[in-house]
C-alpha positions in Angstrom: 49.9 134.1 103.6 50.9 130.5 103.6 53.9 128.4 103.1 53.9 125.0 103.3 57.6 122.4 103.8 58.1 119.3 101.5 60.5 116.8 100.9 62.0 115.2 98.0 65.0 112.4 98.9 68.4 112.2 97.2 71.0 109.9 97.6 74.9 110.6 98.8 77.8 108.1 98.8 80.5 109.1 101.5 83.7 106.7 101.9 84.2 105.6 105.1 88.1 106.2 106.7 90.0 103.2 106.1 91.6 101.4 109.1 93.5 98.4 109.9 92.7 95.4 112.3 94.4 92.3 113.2 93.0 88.2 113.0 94.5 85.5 114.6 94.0 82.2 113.3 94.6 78.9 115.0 94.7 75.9 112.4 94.9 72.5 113.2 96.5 70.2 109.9 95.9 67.1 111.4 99.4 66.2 110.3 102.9 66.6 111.4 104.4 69.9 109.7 107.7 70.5 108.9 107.4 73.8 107.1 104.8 76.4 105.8 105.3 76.5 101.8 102.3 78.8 100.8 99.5 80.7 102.6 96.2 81.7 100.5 94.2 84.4 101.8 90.8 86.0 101.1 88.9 87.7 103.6 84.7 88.2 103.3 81.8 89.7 104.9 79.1 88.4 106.1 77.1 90.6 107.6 76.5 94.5 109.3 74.7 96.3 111.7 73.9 100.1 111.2 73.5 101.9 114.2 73.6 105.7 114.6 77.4 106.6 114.6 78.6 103.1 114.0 78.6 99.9 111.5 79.1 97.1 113.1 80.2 94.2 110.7 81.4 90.7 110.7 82.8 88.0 108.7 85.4 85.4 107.7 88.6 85.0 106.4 89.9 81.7 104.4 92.9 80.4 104.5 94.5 77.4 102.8 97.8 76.4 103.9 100.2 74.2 101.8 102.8 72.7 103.9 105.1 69.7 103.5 105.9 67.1 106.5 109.0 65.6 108.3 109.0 62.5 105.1 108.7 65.2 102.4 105.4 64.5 101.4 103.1 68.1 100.7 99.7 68.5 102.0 97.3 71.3 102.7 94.7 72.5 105.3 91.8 74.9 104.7 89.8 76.9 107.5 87.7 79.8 108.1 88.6 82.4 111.0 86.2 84.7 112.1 86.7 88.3 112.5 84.7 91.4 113.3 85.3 95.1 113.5 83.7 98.4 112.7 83.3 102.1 111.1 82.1 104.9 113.2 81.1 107.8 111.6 78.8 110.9 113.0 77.4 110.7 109.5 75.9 107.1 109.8 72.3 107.0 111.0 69.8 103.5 111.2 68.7 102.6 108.2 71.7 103.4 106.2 73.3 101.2 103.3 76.5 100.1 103.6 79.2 98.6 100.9 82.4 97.5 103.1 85.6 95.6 101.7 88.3 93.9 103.4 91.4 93.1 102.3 94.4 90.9 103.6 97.2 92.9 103.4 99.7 90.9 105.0 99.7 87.5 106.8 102.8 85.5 108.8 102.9 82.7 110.5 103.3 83.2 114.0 104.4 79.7 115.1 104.0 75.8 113.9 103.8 73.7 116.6 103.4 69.8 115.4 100.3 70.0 113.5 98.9 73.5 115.0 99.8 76.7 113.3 99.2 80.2 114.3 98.8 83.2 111.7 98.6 86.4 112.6 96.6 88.7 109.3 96.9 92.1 108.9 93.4 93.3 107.4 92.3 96.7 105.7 89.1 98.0 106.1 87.2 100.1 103.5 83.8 100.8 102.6 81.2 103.4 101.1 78.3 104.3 103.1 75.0 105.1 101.0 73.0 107.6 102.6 68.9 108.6 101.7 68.3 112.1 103.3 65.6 114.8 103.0 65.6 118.2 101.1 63.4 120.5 102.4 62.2 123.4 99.9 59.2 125.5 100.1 55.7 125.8 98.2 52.8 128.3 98.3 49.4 128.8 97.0 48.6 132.1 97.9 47.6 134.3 95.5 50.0 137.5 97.0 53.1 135.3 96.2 54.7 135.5 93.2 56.7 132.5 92.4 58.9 131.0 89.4 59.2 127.1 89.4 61.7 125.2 88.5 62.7 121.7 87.7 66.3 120.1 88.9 67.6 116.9 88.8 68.2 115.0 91.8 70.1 111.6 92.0 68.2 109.0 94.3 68.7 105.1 95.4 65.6 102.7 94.3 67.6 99.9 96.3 70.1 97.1 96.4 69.7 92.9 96.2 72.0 90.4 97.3 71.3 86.9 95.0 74.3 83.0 95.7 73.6 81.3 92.7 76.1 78.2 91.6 78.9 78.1 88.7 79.2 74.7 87.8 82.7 74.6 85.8 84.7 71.6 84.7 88.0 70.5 82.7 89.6 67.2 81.7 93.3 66.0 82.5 94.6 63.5 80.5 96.6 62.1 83.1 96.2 60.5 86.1 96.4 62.6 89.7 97.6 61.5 92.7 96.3 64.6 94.7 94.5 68.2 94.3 96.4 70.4 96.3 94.3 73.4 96.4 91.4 74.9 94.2 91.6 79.3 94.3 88.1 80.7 92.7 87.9 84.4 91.6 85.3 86.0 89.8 85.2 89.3 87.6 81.9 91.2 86.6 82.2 92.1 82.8 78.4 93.8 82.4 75.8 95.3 84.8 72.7 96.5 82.9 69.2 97.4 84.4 65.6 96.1 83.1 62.3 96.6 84.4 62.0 95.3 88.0 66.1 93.3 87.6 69.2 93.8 87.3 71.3 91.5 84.8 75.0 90.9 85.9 77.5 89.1 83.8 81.3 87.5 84.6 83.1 85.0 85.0 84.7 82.8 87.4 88.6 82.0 86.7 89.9 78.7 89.1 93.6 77.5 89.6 93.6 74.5 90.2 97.0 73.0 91.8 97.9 69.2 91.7 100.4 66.8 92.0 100.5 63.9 89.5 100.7 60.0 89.8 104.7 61.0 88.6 104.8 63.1 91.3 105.5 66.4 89.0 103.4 69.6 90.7 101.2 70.6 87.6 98.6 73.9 87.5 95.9 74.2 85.7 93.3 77.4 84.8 89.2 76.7 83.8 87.1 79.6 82.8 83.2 79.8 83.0 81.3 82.6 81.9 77.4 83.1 83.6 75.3 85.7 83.3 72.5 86.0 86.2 69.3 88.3 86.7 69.2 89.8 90.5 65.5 90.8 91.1 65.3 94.5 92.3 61.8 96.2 92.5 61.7 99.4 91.1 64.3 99.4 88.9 64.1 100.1 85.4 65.7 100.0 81.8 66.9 103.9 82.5 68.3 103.3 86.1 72.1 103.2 86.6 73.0 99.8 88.5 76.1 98.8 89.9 77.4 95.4 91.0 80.1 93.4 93.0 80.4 89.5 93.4 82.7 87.5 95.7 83.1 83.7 95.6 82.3 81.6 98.7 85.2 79.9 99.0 84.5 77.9 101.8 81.3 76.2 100.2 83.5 75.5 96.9 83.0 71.8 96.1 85.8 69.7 94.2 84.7 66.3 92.6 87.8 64.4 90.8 85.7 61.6 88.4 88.8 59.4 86.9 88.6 58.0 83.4 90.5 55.4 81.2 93.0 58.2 80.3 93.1 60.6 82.6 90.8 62.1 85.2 87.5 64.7 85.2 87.8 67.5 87.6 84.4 69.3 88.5 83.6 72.2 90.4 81.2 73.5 92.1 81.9 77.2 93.4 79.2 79.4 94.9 79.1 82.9 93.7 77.3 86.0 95.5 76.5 89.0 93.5 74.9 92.3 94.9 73.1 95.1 92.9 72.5 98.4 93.7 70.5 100.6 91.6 69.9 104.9 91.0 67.9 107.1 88.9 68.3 110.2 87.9 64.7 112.5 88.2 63.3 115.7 87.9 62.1 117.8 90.6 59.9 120.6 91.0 60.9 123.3 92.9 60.9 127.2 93.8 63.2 128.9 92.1 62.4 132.8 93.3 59.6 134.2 95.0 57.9 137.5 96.3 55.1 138.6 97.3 53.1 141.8 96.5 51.9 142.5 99.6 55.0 142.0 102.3 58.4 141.6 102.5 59.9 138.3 102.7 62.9 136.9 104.2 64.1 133.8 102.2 66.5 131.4 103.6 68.3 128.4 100.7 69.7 125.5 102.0 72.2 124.1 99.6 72.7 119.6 99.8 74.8 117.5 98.2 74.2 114.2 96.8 76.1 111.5 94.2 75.7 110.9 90.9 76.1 107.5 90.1 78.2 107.5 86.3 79.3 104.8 84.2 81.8 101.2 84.8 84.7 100.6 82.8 86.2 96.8 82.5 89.9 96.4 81.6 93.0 93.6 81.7 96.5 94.5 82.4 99.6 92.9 83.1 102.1 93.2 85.4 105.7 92.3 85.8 108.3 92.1 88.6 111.4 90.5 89.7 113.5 89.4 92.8 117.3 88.1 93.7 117.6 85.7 96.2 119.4 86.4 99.4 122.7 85.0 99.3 122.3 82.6 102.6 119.3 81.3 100.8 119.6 78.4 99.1 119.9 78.7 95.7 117.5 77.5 93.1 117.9 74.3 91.0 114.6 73.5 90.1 110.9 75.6 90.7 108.6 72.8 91.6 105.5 75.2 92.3 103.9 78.6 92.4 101.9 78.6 95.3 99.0 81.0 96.4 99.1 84.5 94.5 97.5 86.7 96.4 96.4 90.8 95.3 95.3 93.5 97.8 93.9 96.6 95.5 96.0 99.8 97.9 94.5 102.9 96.2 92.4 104.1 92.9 91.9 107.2 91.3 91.5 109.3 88.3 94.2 112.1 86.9 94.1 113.0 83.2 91.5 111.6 81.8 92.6 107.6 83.1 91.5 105.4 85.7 94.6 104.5 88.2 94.9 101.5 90.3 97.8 100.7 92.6 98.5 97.5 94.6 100.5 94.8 95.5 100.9 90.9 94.4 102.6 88.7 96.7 103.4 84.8 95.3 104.7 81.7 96.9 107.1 79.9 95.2 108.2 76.1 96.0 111.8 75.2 94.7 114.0 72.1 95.0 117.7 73.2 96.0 119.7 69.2 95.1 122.5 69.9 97.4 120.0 69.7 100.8 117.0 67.6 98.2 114.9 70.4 100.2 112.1 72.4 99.3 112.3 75.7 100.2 109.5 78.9 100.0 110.2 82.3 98.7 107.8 85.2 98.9 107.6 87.2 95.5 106.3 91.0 96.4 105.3 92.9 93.0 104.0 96.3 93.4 102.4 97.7 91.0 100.2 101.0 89.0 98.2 99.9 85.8 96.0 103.0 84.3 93.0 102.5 81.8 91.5 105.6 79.6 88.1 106.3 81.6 85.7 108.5 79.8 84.2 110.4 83.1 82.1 113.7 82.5 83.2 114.5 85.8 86.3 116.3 87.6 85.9 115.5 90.4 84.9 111.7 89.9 85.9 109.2 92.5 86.5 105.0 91.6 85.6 102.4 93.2 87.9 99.4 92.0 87.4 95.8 92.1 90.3 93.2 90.6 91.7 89.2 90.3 95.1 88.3 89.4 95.2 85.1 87.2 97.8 83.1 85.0 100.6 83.9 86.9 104.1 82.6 85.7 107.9 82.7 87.6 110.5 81.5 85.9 114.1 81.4 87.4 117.4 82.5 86.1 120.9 81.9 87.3 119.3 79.8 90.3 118.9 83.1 92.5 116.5 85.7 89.9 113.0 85.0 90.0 111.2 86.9 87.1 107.4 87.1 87.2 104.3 88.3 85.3 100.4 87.6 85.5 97.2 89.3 84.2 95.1 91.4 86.1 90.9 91.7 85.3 89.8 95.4 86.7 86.4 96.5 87.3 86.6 100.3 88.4 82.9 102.2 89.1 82.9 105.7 88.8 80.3 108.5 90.6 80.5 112.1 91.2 79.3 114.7 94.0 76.9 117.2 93.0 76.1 120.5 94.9 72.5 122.0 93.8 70.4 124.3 96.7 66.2 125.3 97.2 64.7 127.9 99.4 64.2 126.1 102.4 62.4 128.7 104.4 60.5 132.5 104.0 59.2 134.7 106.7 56.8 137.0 106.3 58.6 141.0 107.5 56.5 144.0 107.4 53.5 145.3 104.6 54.9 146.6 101.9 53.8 150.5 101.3 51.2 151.4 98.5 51.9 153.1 96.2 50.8 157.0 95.9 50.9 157.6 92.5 48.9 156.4 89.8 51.8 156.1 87.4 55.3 154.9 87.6 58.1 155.0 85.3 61.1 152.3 85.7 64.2 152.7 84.5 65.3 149.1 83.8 68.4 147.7 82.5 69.5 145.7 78.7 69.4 142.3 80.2 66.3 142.5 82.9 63.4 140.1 82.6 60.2 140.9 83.6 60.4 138.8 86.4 63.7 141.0 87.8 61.1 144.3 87.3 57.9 142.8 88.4 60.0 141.5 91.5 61.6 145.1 92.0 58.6 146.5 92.0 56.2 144.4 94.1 53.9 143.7 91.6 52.8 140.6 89.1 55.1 139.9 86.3 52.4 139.6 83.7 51.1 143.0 84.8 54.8 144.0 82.9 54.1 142.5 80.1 50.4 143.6 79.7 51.4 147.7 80.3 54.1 147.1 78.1 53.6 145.5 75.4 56.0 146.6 72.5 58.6 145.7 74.9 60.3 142.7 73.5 62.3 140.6 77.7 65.3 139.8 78.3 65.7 143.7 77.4 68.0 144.1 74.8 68.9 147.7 75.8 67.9 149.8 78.8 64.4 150.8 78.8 61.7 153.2 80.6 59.0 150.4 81.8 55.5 152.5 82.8 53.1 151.0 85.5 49.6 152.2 85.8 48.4 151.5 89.6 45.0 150.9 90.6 44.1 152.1 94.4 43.7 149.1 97.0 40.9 148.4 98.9 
């Protein structure tokens, strides 16, 4: 008798604990500053090591500062601080994929000192670790064992890509600038869909675009540009399941102002990188029983999990806040900017049939108070749940969510109530854990004993297959149907089954 052990590979996704590190940053504006107005913040990775237990990873987080000097005049700074940190996890081994997101949940400025400032950022840590492990299951050509095969689908991961491709994007003011304060690029994926050996990802990239005119009025402006790129991915194909995330590169953005007769020509150049991972969905042959009809056997199943990768949904919201100004504050006479806006995604899940997503917005807003003629910077913290109808065959279902915040408005009332609203775009992935099991092992026990009769009758149950009989008794299935052959299995009523047994050896 002889078994032989193969493999088949699925795939499982398992989130790894979030966690919370700190980066200091140390910014020189090359300028006198007087006063911090606005702070923009987004935080990216750049690369990871997998080790066994551990994921090392690295990366940078931007920051543009708008500040205004000792003569009232507002400039701005940009830099990139480094940052590392890691996951460890008994479940991680070499070789491992890894999906990680950070995300700036608070940043303060420690101290300004002449043109040197110091922020100390308050990250989050998240990230979903894509695993490729072994089933073992069982097979056998022996002619003693009896077996029934079976076919199961398993969910497995053909691979991932990482493509930087460049969004050119331009739009005309017909007035003349006299400086671009900042440029903030975000990009939301709108469609993910698989071909044979790519993966096609579409979006688009929404830019602010802050600047002070030549009558020194603070204006804002918003440019939309649509792409749709292909990400080459061997093995994928039409029927795979493909995911995707993109982040701008905000530190390689390029800003070109081109002035005209009437006005000026702003264009952009913002680097985009997209990453694709793909699944498929296969069948499997396995064991489903076995016996022999010679020995006992001992049969061991191992059950596995692994994740089914489902569908995306896209969606907009909006969301809405307020706040009243502190009464030692100065009080409002005249909003001269919204500064950075900047979104940290807190939680995501599903309940009921929709797809949740809580958060927090937090917006800088410049004002002129005429009793001091000094500008002054207030913080506006929205908190906010948005939910979406997400059709998920799945219960237990988990979301991955990716979002931007865009045109943003604050408007003032009564010099002290700041009212705001803005859009959200939402990108939430869904997948699901599935539990299935094989028979990962048999051992032969001892000979089964032979028969000493030459005739048996059975008394079998309604509802028995042969198989159930033919495995009861310790002999071939089709032997039950060929000594019985008016008998019509699964039984539809109990039955007497007759075996005629032939002497061994």
């Amino acid at each position: 008798m002889s078994f032989e052990m193969n493999n088949f590979t699925v795939v499982k996704k398992k989130r790894l604990e979030k966690s919370q590190f700190n980066v200091e940053c140390n910014i020189d504006a090359n300028a006198q500053i007087d006063k911090i107005l606005s702070i923009c913040h987004n935080a990216q990775v750049e690369s990871a090591e997998i080790l066994n237990g551990v994921v090392n990873f690295s990366g940078l987080l931007d920051i543009c500062l708008l500040y205004s000097t000792p003569d009232g005049k507002i400039g701005t700074v940009s830099s990139s601080c480094p940052f590392t940190s890691k996951f460890e996890d008994q479940n991680i081994q070499v070789g491992d994929k890894v999906g990680i997101k950070v995300e700036v949940g608070d940043c303060k400025v420690d101290s300004v000192s002449n043109s040197s400032v110091k922020l100390s950022c308050q990250c989050e840590q998240s990230g979903v670790l894509i695993m490729c492990r072994d089933v073992q299951n069982v097979s056998s050509g022996d002619d003693s064992i009896c077996v029934k095969d079976d076919e199961i689908l398993v969910n497995t991961f053909v691979g991932e890509a990482k493509e930087t491709f460049v969004v050119e994007s331009e739009v005309s003011i017909k007035e003349q600038i006299r400086k671009i304060l900042f440029t903030d690029s975000q990009v939301a994926i709108k469609s993910v869909e698989s071909g044979s050996n790519f993966v096609s990802v579409g979006g688009e990239v929404i830019t602010r675009i802050l600047y002070l005119t030549e009558n020194d009025r603070f204006e804002a402006s918003y440019v939309t540009e649509s792409f749709k790129e292909e990400v080459e991915l061997e093995g994928v194909t039409r029927e795979s399941i493909s995911d995707a995330e993109a982040v701008v590169k905000r530190n390689s953005v390029k800003c070109e102002v081109e002035e005209l007769e009437k006005g000026v020509n702003i264009k952009l150049t913002i680097p985009v990188e997209v990453k694709v991972c793909a699944y498929d969905e296969r069948s499997e042959r396995v064991i489903k029983d076995l016996y022999s009809t010679e020995k006992v056997l001992q049969i061991s199943t191992e059950s596995f999990d692994m994740t089914k990768t489902l569908s995306y949904d896209t969606f907009e919201a909006k969301i809405d806040g307020s706040l009243s100004l502190d009464a030692e504050k100065p009080i409002v006479d005249k909003i001269m900017f919204v500064g950075a806006t900047n979104l940290c995604v807190t939680n995501s899940y599903l309940k009921n049939g929709e797809v949740y997503v809580e958060g927090i917005t937090k917006t800088n807003v410049v004002y002129l108070n005429d009793e001091t003629n000094s500008l002054h910077s207030v913080l506006i913290e929205v908190p906010f749940v948005v939910s979406e109808r997400a059709n998920v065959p799945c219960e237990n279902a988990q979301a991955d969510v990716c979002a931007i915040i865009y045109d943003v408005d604050v408007v003032v009332k009564k010099g002290r109530d700041f009212y705001f609203d803005a859009k959200l775009k939402i990108k939430a992935s869904f997948d699901c854990d599935v539990v299935s099991a094989v028979i990962s092992g048999v051992q032969e026990q001892e000979s089964l004993e032979e028969k000493d009769c030459a005739i048996e009758v059975t008394f079998a149950k309604s509802g028995q297959t042969a198989w159930d009989i033919a495995k009861g008794l310790g002999v071939r299935e089709e032997l039950i149907y060929l000594q019985n052959p008016e008998v019509v299995f699964p039984l539809e009523k109990d039955e007497n089954i007759i075996i005629y047994y032939q002497k061994r050896g």
